[in-house]
N, C-alpha and C positions, 0 to 999 in steps of 0.2 A: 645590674642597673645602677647607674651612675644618679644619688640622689644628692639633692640640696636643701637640707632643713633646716627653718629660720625658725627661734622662738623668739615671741616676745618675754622676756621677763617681768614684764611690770604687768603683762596679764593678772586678769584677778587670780587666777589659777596658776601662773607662769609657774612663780616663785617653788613652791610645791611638787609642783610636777617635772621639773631639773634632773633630780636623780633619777628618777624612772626613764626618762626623756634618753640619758646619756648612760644607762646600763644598756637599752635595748637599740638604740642606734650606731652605740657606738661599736656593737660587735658586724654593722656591716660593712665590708672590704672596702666599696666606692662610696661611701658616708661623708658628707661634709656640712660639721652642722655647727651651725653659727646662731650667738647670742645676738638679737638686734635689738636693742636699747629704744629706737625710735625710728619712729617712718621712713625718719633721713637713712638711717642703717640699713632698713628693709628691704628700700627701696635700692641702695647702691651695690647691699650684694645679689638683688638680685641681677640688678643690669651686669654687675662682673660675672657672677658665676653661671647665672640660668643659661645663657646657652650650650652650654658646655653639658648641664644635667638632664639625664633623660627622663627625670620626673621632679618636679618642686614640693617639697611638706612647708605645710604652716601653723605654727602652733600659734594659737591669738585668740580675741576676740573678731566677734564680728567686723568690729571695725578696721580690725588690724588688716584682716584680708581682703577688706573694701579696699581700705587704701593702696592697696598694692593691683587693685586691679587692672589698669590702666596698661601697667608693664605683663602684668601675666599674660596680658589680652595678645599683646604684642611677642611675648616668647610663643604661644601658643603649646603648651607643655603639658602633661597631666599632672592635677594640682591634688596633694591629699593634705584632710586639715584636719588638725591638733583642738578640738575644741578646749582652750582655757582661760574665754572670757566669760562674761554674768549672764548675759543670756541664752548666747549659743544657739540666735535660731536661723541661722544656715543650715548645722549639722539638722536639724531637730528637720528642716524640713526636708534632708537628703536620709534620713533615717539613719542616720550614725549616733550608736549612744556617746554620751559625752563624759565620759569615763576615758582620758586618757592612753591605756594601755589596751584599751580594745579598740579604740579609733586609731592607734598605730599600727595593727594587725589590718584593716580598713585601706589605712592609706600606703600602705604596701601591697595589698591585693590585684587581682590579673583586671577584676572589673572596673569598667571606668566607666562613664557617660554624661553625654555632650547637654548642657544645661543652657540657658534664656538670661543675657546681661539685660538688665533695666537701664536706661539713659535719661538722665535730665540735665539740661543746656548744657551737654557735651559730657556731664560727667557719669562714670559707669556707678550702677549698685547694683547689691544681691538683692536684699531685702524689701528694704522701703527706701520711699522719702516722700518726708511731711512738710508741710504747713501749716503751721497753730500750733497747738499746746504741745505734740509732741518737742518742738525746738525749745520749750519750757522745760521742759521733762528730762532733757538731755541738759540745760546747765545745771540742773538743780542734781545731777548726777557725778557724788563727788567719789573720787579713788573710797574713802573711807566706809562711806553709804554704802557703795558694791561689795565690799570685802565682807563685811558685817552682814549686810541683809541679802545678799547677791540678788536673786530671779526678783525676790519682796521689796528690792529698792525701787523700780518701777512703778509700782500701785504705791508708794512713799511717796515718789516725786510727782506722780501721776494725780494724785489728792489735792497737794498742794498746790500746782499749776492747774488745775481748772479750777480753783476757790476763786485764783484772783484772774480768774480769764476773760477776754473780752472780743466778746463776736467782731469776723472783721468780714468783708463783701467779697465776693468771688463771682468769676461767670468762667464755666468751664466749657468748653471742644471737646468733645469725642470723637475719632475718627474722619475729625473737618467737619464735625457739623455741630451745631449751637445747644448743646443738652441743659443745663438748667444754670441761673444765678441766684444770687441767695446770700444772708448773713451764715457766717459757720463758726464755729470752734476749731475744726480742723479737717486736712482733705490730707489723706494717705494714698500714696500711687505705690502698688507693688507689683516687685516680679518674682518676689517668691509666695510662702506660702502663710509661714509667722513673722513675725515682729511684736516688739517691748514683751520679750519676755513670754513667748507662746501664744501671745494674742492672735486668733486665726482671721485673714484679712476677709477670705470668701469661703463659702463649704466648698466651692470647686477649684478655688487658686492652687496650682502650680508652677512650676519655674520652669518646663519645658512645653508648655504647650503654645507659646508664641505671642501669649496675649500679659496684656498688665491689668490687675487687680485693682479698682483704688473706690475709698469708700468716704462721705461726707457725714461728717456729726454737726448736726444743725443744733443751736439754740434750743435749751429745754426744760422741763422741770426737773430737780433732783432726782427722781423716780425714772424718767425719760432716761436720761442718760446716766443712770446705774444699768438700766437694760440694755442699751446700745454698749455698755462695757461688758456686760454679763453676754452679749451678743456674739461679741468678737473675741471674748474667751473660750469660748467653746463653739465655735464657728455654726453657730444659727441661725436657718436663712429666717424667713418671714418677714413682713412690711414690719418696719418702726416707724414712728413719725418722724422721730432725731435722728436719724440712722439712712441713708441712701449708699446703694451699693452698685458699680455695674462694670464690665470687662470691656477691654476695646485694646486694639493695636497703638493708636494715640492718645495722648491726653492735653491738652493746651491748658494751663490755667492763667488767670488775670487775676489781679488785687489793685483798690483802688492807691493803695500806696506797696512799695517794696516790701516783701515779707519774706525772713529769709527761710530758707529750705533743709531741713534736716535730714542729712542721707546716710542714712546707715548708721547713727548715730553720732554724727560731725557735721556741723553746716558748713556746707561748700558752696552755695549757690545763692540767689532768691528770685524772688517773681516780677516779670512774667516768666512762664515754665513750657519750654517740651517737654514731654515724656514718649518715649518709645521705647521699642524693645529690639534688641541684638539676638538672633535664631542661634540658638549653637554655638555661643562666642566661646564656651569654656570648657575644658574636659576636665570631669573631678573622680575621681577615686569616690567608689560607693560598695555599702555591702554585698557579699556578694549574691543574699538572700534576702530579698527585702520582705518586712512585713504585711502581711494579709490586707490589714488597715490601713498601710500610708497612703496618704492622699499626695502628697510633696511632688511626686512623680509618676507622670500619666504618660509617659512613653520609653520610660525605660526598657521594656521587653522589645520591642520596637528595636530601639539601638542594639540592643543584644542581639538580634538578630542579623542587622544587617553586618554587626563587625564580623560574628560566625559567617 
């Protein structure tokens, strides 16, 4: 198997995890594995080398392998990833621990299976993308912050941006048709299953069953919205008042002025918004025994089957 693996080095975890990386890769025969300094890197060997490879590795954050989506979409190649950014909640929702050396035994395994891209105004994501306080959350998210507090710099940045947060108006589409407007703090569209650090989007969100996740924190009391945090930590259905939750194929949103869009933990867009979802855009390397409990994935046996 002809592999191509890209680390980010300046991952939180990169640096660290080099030697490990280059003992256990470097002993395989078609191995070609490259430092990528930066997107601009990532992204150019993948266009030189990914056709040539019969499977792509990624070591990075979240973001790192957001950004590279775009192209993966387009090699269409089996993708296994290196979790060694701060959150890691791609792996988290694909059931891959994020230990490194056990997620390179993962992403060299026979299983693979075909996972759900999220889309907003053209651009792909795993995860999320927000509006409001999360695009607060993300500047205030510095190299140093993540190294020091990693998963904990979240709920740090997370504090701090909704002290000084300020409701802004939305009227959202569901599947074409006019579902609710309102003052908000912030609207999350997802296609997987965590984000900011384990935060669960829905108790039933996964990234292969064709639909997008996304969830509205309305204006509240301090007690209100500790719940609606305490809600999506531990993915708790039930009515809140600050807290609207519901699934749909599309999502339209409006704002009475531009508000930019934070996807995957990078603003690349802002509003107005599509949101839709891509069936099966991606094939990822997964365990090859998944746990009893994961929610992440509602149709992997499914796939397993029909590749058998």
């Amino acid at each position: 198997m002809r592999l191509l693996i890209l680390i980010n080095p300046n991952a939180n975890r990169g640096e660290e995890a080099m030697p490990h990386l280059k003992d256990r890769f470097g002993g395989e025969p078609d191995a070609r594995l490259i430092e990528a300094e930066s997107p601009e890197d990532m992204l150019e060997s993948l266009k030189t080398y990914g056709p040539e490879a019969d499977r792509i590795i990624i070591g990075g954050g979240d973001g790192t392998i957001s950004a590279a989506l775009p192209t993966l979409m387009e090699l269409k190649k089996p993708l296994g990833i290196l979790p060694l950014g701060t959150a890691n909640d791609f792996v988290r929702t694909l059931s891959i621990p994020e230990d490194p050396a056990q997620a390179a035994e993962i992403a060299l395994g026979e299983r693979t299976h075909h996972i759900d891209v999220g889309m907003v105004n053209g651009n792909p994501f795993l995860n999320v993308a927000s509006v409001g306080v999360a695009t607060k959350v993300s500047e205030l998210q510095t190299k140093d912050l993540k190294r020091h507090l990693r998963v904990l710099s979240y709920a740090v940045s997370f504090r701090e941006a909704i002290r000084d947060a300020k409701p802004f108006y939305v009227s959202i589409e569901v599947d074409e048709k006019s579902y609710w407007s309102g003052m908000v703090h912030q609207v999350s569209v997802a296609n997987g299953r965590f984000h900011g650090g384990g935060l669960v989007v829905s108790e039933d969100a996964a990234i292969d069953d064709g639909k997008l996740n996304f969830y509205v924190v309305r204006p509240g009391t301090f007690l209100e919205l500790v719940a609606c945090v305490a809600s999506l930590r531990f993915g708790l259905g039930g009515e809140l008042e600050a807290l609207k939750r519901q699934a749909a194929k599309t999502v339209r949103l409006k704002t009475t002025r531009p508000k930019h869009i934070n996807v995957d933990g990078d603003v690349r867009s802002e509003t107005p918004a599509e949101f839709s979802v891509v069936r099966k855009a991606l094939e990822v390397a997964i365990p090859k025994e998944l746990p009893a409990n994961q929610r992440g994935l509602v149709d992997a046996d499914a796939d397993r089957q029909s590749d058998d």
